[in-house]
N, C-alpha and C positions, 0 to 999 in steps of 0.2 A: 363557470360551467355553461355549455351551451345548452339550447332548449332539448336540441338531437339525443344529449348525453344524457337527460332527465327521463324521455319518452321511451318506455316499455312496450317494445312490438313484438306481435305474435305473427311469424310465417306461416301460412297456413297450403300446402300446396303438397299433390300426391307424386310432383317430379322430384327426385334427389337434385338433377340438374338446376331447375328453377329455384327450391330453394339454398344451394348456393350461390347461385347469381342474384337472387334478392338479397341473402347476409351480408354478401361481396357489396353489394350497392351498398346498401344502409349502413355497411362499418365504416364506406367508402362518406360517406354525407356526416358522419360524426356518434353515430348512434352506436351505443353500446351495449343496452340490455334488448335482446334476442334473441327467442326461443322460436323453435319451429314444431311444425307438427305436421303428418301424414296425411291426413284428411279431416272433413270436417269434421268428426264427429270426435278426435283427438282433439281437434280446438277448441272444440266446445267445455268438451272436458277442461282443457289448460285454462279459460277465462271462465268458468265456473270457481276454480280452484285458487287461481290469482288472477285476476282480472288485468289486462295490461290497456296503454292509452290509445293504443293502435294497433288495429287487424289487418293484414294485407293477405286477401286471401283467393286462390287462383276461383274462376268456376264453376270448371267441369272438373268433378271428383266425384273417386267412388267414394259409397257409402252414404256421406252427406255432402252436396255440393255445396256452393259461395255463399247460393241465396238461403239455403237451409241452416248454413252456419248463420250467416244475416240476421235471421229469424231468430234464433236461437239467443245470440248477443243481444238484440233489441230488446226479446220478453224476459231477459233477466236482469231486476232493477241493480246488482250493484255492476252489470255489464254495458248495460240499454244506451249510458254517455260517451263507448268510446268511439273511436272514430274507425272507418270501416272506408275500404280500398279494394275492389274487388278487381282483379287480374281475370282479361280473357283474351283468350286467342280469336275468339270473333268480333268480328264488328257490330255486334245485332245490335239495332237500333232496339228492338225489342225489349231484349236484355239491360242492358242500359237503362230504359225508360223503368222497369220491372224492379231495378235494384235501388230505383233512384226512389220509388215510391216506398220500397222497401226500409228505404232507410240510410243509405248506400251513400260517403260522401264524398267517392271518385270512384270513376272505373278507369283502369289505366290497361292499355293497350300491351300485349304480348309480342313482339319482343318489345323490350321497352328500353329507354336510354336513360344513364344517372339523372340526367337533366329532364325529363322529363317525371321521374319517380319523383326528386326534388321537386318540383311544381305540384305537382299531386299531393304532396305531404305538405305544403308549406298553403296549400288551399285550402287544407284543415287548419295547421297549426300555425300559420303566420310563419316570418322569417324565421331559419333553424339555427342562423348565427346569435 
Protein backbone atom coordinates (compact mmCIF):
# COMPACT_ATOMS: atom_id res chain seq x y z
CA UNK A 1 0.00 0.00 0.00
CA UNK A 2 1.19 3.33 -0.89
CA UNK A 3 1.72 6.31 1.53
CA UNK A 4 -1.06 8.30 -1.07
CA UNK A 5 -3.59 5.33 -0.18
CA UNK A 6 -2.98 5.55 3.77
CA UNK A 7 -3.36 9.70 3.83
CA UNK A 8 -6.89 11.12 4.60
CA UNK A 9 -7.48 14.49 2.60
CA UNK A 10 -10.13 16.89 3.24
CA UNK A 11 -11.07 19.19 -0.02
CA UNK A 12 -11.88 22.22 1.23
CA UNK A 13 -13.09 24.86 -1.56
CA UNK A 14 -16.53 26.93 -2.35
CA UNK A 15 -16.07 25.96 -6.35
CA UNK A 16 -17.83 22.53 -7.40
CA UNK A 17 -15.34 22.95 -10.41
CA UNK A 18 -12.09 23.20 -8.19
CA UNK A 19 -13.01 20.59 -6.02
CA UNK A 20 -13.35 18.11 -8.74
CA UNK A 21 -10.32 18.89 -10.26
CA UNK A 22 -8.46 18.46 -6.94
CA UNK A 23 -10.40 14.84 -6.35
CA UNK A 24 -9.47 14.11 -10.18
CA UNK A 25 -5.79 15.22 -9.12
CA UNK A 26 -5.42 13.28 -5.98
CA UNK A 27 -7.25 9.94 -7.22
CA UNK A 28 -5.05 10.79 -10.17
CA UNK A 29 -1.48 10.54 -7.57
CA UNK A 30 -3.01 7.29 -5.76
CA UNK A 31 -4.98 8.74 -2.88
CA UNK A 32 -8.16 7.21 -1.97
CA UNK A 33 -9.87 8.54 1.10
CA UNK A 34 -11.53 11.98 0.10
CA UNK A 35 -13.97 14.07 1.31
CA UNK A 36 -14.85 17.48 0.33
CA UNK A 37 -16.47 20.33 1.72
CA UNK A 38 -18.12 23.81 0.91
CA UNK A 39 -16.53 26.10 2.80
CA UNK A 40 -14.50 26.75 5.66
CA UNK A 41 -16.64 26.53 8.07
CA UNK A 42 -18.04 22.71 6.73
CA UNK A 43 -14.33 21.82 7.13
CA UNK A 44 -13.93 22.82 10.12
CA UNK A 45 -16.74 20.94 11.12
CA UNK A 46 -15.44 17.69 8.99
CA UNK A 47 -11.88 17.73 11.02
CA UNK A 48 -13.52 18.46 14.36
CA UNK A 49 -15.44 15.27 13.69
CA UNK A 50 -12.72 13.07 11.86
CA UNK A 51 -9.73 14.55 11.78
CA UNK A 52 -7.88 13.81 8.38
CA UNK A 53 -3.74 13.97 7.58
CA UNK A 54 -4.19 16.56 5.03
CA UNK A 55 -6.23 19.85 4.29
CA UNK A 56 -5.95 21.31 0.91
CA UNK A 57 -8.01 24.25 1.16
CA UNK A 58 -8.81 27.09 -1.52
CA UNK A 59 -8.56 30.80 0.18
CA UNK A 60 -11.01 33.03 -0.78
CA UNK A 61 -14.42 31.65 0.59
CA UNK A 62 -17.43 32.68 1.99
CA UNK A 63 -18.27 32.30 5.36
CA UNK A 64 -14.78 31.07 6.61
CA UNK A 65 -11.74 31.52 4.47
CA UNK A 66 -8.19 29.24 4.10
CA UNK A 67 -6.62 31.28 6.84
CA UNK A 68 -9.70 31.09 9.20
CA UNK A 69 -10.00 27.31 8.56
CA UNK A 70 -6.01 27.50 9.25
CA UNK A 71 -6.73 28.78 12.59
CA UNK A 72 -9.19 26.64 13.40
CA UNK A 73 -7.15 23.14 12.47
CA UNK A 74 -4.13 24.59 14.28
CA UNK A 75 -6.12 25.40 17.93
CA UNK A 76 -7.69 22.16 17.80
CA UNK A 77 -5.16 19.64 19.69
CA UNK A 78 -6.31 16.41 17.96
CA UNK A 79 -6.36 18.53 14.47
CA UNK A 80 -3.25 21.12 15.24
CA UNK A 81 -0.62 18.08 13.36
CA UNK A 82 -2.20 17.79 10.07
CA UNK A 83 -0.78 19.21 7.27
CA UNK A 84 -2.41 22.19 5.64
CA UNK A 85 -2.17 23.37 1.68
CA UNK A 86 -3.66 26.39 1.08
CA UNK A 87 -4.80 27.05 -2.71
CA UNK A 88 -4.90 30.71 -4.12
CA UNK A 89 -5.54 32.35 -7.11
CA UNK A 90 -3.35 35.28 -6.07
CA UNK A 91 0.05 35.49 -5.97
CA UNK A 92 0.20 37.80 -2.59
CA UNK A 93 3.24 37.56 -1.32
CA UNK A 94 1.38 38.78 1.55
CA UNK A 95 -0.62 35.99 1.82
CA UNK A 96 1.78 33.56 1.61
CA UNK A 97 4.02 35.01 4.23
CA UNK A 98 0.46 35.46 6.53
CA UNK A 99 -0.41 31.51 6.14
CA UNK A 100 3.12 30.50 6.38
CA UNK A 101 3.33 32.09 10.04
CA UNK A 102 -0.03 30.70 10.36
CA UNK A 103 0.96 27.51 10.14
CA UNK A 104 0.38 26.78 6.54
CA UNK A 105 2.85 24.08 5.03
CA UNK A 106 2.36 24.97 1.25
CA UNK A 107 0.60 27.29 -0.76
CA UNK A 108 0.04 25.97 -4.04
CA UNK A 109 -0.75 28.20 -7.00
CA UNK A 110 -4.48 28.18 -8.89
CA UNK A 111 -4.51 26.80 -11.57
CA UNK A 112 -2.31 24.30 -10.68
CA UNK A 113 -0.54 21.09 -12.44
CA UNK A 114 -0.62 17.14 -10.96
CA UNK A 115 2.94 17.81 -10.89
CA UNK A 116 3.08 20.45 -9.24
CA UNK A 117 0.21 19.33 -6.49
CA UNK A 118 2.55 16.15 -6.28
CA UNK A 119 5.42 18.38 -4.96
CA UNK A 120 3.41 20.13 -2.70
CA UNK A 121 2.26 17.15 -0.99
CA UNK A 122 5.28 15.13 -1.18
CA UNK A 123 7.06 18.51 0.73
CA UNK A 124 4.83 17.60 3.58
CA UNK A 125 4.85 13.98 3.28
CA UNK A 126 8.07 12.63 1.59
CA UNK A 127 7.86 10.34 -1.54
CA UNK A 128 3.86 9.16 -2.11
CA UNK A 129 5.23 5.95 -3.76
Amino acid sequence: MSIAEKIKVLIVDDQVTSRLLLSDALTQLGFKQITAAGDGMQGAQIMAQQPHHLVISDFNMPKMDGLGLLQAVRSNPATKKAAFIILTAQGDRALVQKAAQMGANNVLAKPFTIEKMKAAIEAVFGSLK
